[in-house]
C-alpha positions as CSV (number, residue, x, y, z in Angstrom):
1,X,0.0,0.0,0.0
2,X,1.4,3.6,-0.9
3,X,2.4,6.0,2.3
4,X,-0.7,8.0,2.1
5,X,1.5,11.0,2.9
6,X,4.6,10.2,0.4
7,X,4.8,12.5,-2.2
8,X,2.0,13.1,-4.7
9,X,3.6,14.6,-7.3
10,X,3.7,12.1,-10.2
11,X,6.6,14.6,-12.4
12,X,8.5,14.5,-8.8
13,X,11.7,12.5,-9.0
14,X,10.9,9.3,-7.0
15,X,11.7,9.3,-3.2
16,X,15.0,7.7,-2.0
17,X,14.2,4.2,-0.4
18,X,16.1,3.6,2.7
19,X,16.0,-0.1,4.1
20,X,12.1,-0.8,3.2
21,X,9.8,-3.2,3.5
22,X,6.6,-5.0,2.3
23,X,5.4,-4.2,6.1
24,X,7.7,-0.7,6.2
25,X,7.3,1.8,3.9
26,X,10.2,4.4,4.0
27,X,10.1,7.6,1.8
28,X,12.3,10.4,1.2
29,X,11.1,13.7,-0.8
30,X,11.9,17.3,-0.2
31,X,14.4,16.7,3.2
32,X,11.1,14.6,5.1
33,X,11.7,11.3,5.5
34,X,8.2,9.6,5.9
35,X,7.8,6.1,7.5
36,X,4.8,4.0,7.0
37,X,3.6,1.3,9.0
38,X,2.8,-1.1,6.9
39,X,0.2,-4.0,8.1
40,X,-3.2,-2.5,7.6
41,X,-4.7,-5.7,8.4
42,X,-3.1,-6.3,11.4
43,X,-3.9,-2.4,12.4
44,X,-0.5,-1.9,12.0
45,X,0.5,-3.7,14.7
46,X,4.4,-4.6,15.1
47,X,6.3,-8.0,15.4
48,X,9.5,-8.1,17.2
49,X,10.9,-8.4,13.3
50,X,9.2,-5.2,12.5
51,X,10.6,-3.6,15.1
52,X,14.1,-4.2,14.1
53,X,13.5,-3.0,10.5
54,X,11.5,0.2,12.0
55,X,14.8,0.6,14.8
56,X,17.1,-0.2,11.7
57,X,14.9,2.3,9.4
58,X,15.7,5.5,12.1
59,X,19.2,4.5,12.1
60,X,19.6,5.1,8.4
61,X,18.3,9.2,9.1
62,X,20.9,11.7,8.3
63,X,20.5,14.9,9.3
64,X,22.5,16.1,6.5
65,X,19.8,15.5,3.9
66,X,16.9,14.4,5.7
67,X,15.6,17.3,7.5
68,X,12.1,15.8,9.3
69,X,11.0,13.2,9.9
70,X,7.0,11.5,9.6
71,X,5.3,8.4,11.5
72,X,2.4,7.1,10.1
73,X,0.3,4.0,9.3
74,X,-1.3,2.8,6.4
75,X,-5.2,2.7,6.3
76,X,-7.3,3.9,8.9
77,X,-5.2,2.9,12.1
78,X,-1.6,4.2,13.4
79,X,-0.8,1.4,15.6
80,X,-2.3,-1.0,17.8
81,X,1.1,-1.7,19.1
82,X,3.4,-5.1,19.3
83,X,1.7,-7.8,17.6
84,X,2.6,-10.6,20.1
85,X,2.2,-13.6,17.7
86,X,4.6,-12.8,15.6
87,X,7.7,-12.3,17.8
88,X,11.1,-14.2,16.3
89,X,10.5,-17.3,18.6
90,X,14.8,-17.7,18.2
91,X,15.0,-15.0,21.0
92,X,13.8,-14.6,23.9
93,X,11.2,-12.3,25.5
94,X,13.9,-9.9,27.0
95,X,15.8,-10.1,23.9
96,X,12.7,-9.1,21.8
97,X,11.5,-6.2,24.6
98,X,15.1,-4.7,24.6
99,X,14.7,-4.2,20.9
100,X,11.7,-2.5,20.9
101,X,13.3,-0.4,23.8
102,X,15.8,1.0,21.0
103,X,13.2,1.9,18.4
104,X,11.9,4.3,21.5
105,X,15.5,5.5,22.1
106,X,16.4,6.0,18.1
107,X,13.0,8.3,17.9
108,X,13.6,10.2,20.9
109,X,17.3,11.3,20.1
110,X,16.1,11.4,16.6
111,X,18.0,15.0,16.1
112,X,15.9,16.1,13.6
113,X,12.0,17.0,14.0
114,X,9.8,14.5,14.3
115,X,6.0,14.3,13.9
116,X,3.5,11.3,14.0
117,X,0.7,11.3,11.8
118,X,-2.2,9.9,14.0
119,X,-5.2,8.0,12.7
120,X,-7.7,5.3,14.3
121,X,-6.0,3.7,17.2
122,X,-2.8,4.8,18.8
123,X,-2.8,1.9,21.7
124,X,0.0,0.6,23.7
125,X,3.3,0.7,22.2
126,X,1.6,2.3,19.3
127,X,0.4,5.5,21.8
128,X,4.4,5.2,22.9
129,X,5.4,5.5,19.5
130,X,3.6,8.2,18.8
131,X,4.0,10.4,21.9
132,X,8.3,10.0,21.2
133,X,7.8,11.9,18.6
134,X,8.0,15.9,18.7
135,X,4.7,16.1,17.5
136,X,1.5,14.4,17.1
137,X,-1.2,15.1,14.7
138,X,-4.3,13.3,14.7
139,X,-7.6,12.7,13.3
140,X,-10.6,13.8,15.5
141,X,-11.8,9.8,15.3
142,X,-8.5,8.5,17.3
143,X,-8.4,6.6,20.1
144,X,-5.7,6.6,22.5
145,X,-4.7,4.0,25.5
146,X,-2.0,2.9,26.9
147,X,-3.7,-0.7,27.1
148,X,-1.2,-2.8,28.7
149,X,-2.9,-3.5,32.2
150,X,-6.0,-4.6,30.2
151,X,-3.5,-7.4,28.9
152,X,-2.1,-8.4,32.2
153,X,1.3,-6.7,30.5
154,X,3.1,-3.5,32.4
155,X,4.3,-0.5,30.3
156,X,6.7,-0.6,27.4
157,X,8.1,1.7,25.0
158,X,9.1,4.0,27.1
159,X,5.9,5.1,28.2
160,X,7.0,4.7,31.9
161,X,9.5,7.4,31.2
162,X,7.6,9.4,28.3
163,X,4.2,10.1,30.1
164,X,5.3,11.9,33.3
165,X,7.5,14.2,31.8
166,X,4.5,14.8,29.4
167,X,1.6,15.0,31.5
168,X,2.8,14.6,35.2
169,X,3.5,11.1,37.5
170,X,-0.2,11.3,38.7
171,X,-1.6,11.0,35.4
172,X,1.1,9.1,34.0
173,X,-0.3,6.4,36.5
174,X,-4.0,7.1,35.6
175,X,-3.4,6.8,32.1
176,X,-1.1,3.2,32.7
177,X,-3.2,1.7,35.7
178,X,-6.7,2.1,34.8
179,X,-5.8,1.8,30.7
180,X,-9.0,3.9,29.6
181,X,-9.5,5.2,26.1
182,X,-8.5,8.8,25.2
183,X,-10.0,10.7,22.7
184,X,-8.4,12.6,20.6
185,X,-10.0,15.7,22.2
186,X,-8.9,14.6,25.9
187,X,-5.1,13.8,24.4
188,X,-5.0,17.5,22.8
189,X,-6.2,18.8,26.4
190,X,-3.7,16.9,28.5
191,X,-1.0,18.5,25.6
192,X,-0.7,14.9,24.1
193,X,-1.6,15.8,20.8
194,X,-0.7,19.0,18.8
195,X,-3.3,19.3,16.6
196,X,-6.5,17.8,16.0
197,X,-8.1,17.6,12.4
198,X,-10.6,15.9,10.1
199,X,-9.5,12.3,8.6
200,X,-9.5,13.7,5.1
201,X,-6.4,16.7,6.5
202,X,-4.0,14.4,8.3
203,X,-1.7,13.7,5.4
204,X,-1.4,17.4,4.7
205,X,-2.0,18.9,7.9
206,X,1.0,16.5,8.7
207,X,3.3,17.6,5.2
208,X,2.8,21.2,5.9
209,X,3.9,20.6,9.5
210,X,7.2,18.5,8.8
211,X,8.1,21.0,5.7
212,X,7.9,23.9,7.9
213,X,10.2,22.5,10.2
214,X,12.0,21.2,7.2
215,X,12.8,24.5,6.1
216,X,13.4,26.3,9.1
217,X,17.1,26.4,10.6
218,X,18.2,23.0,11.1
219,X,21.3,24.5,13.3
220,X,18.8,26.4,15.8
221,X,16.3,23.7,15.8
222,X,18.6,20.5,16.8
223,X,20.1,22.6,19.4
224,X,17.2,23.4,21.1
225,X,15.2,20.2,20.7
226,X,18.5,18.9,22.7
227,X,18.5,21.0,25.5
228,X,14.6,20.3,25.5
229,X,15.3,16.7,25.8
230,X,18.0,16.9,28.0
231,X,16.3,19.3,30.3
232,X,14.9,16.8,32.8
233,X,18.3,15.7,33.4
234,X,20.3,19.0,34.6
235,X,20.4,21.3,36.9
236,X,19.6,25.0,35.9
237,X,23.1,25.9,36.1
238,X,24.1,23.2,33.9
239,X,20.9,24.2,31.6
240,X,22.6,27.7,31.7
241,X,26.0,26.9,30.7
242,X,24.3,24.0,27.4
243,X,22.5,26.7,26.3
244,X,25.4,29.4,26.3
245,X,27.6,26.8,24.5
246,X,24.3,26.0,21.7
247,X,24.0,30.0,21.5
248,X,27.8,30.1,20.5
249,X,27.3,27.9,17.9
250,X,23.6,29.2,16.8
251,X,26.0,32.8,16.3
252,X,28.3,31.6,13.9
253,X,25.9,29.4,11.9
254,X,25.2,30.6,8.0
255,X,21.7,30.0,9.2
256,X,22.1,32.6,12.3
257,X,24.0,35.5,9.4
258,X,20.9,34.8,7.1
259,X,18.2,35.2,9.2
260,X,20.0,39.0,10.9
261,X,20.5,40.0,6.9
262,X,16.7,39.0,6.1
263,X,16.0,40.7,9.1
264,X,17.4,44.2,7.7
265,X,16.4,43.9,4.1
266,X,13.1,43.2,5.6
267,X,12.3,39.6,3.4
268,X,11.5,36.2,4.6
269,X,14.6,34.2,5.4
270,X,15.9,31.2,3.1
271,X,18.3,28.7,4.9
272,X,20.5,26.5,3.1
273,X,20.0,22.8,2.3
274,X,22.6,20.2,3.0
275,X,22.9,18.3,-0.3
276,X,26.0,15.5,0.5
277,X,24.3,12.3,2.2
278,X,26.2,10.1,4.7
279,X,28.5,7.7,3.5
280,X,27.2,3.9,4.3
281,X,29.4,2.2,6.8
């Protein structure tokens, strides 16, 4: 099934394909990567195999070209998180866990924007995926939940870690213990979700999003979504001293010198693309 949000553009030159699959679609156009989830009728739910390719997928993003970065899933559902049945049965059930514990850790330090492209169901590891991303847009028919306890299974995905630096420890533990549905209305109130739209906006609601992040300064942003990320773990002394060093940098950029001379000749900014690509190991 096409990425409903690849390019559309049939005189565009085809995207880049970086270490797809039938079950993980993975498109490059215009400096977004977008990455589909690819099981539609499994609700795009994830084997311990998928997770590998979709962990091995967010290795293969280069900053130096690829400029954002989209989450999706094909049909009408995002994810309805690890599909249980179809773990590799040639490791075991720590093995399997640990690896979709770096899929959460390669989105997270993801240094480039990221936003998640919500539709459906967003439910256990699939509401984890979503919310390690910078941003989440999602259809007003989306149901959230981490859904775990309703499986007898405890939290994954980072979701023990994720939720109460999102929406505070007390909720973090109503949201985990009691596993009740959120709405995409009640996810936009608790600052879960960033925008809320009809089904028929989220692939471009979700383009326009990443491309204006795409095309803002790539120097500035990766800076400050690192001191974001790494706030929770400083003091504010430290946080001082990170962001003086980042500001040093931000300075000197060609990104900082474009945006001051815009600024005088009074005309909208244009920041420079990276065009050489990472080298393959």
């Amino acid at each position: 099934m096409k990425s409903p949000l690849a390019a559309s553009d049939p005189g565009a030159p085809s995207p880049l394909s970086l270490t797809a699959t039938p079950e993980l679609l993975v498109d490059r156009a215009d400096g977004i990567v977008t990455i589909t989830l690819n099981r539609p009728d499994r609700k795009n739910s994830v084997t311990s195999l998928g997770w590998a390719d979709l962990r091995d997928a967010l290795r293969t993003i280069d900053p130096r070209t690829d400029r954002a970065v989209v989450v999706t899933g094909a049909g009408e559902t995002f994810c309805a998180g690890a599909d249980l049945a179809g773990n590799d049965d040639t490791r075991s059930d720590l093995e399997n866990m640990r690896i979709v514990g770096e899929v959460c850790r390669e989105m997270f330090h993801l240094t480039v924007p990221t936003v998640a492209a919500v539709d459906g169901a967003a439910v256990g590891a699939g509401m984890n995926l979503a919310l390690a991303c910078d941003f989440v847009v999602a259809t007003d028919r989306v149901r959230f939940c981490e859904i775990f306890s309703q499986r007898a299974l405890s939290v994954d995905f980072g979701g023990s870690w994720l939720l109460p630096r999102l929406v505070g420890l007390a909720k973090a533990k109503e949201l985990v213990l009691l596993a009740d549905f959120l709405t995409a209305d009640q996810a936009h109130e608790l600052g879960l979700v960033h925008r809320v739209v009809a089904p028929g906006d989220l692939g471009s609601t979700a383009r326009d999003l990443a491309a204006r992040l795409a095309a803002g300064p790539q120097t500035a942003i990766t800076l400050s979504k690192a001191l974001l990320n790494h706030s929770f773990e400083t003091t504010l002394e430290g946080a001082l001293e990170d962001e003086a060093r980042a500001q040093a940098i931000s300075l000197q950029s060609g990104d900082a010198k474009e945006a001051f001379s815009a600024f005088l000749e009074k005309r909208p900014a244009t920041y420079t693309r990276p065009t050489a690509r990472r080298e393959e190991d």
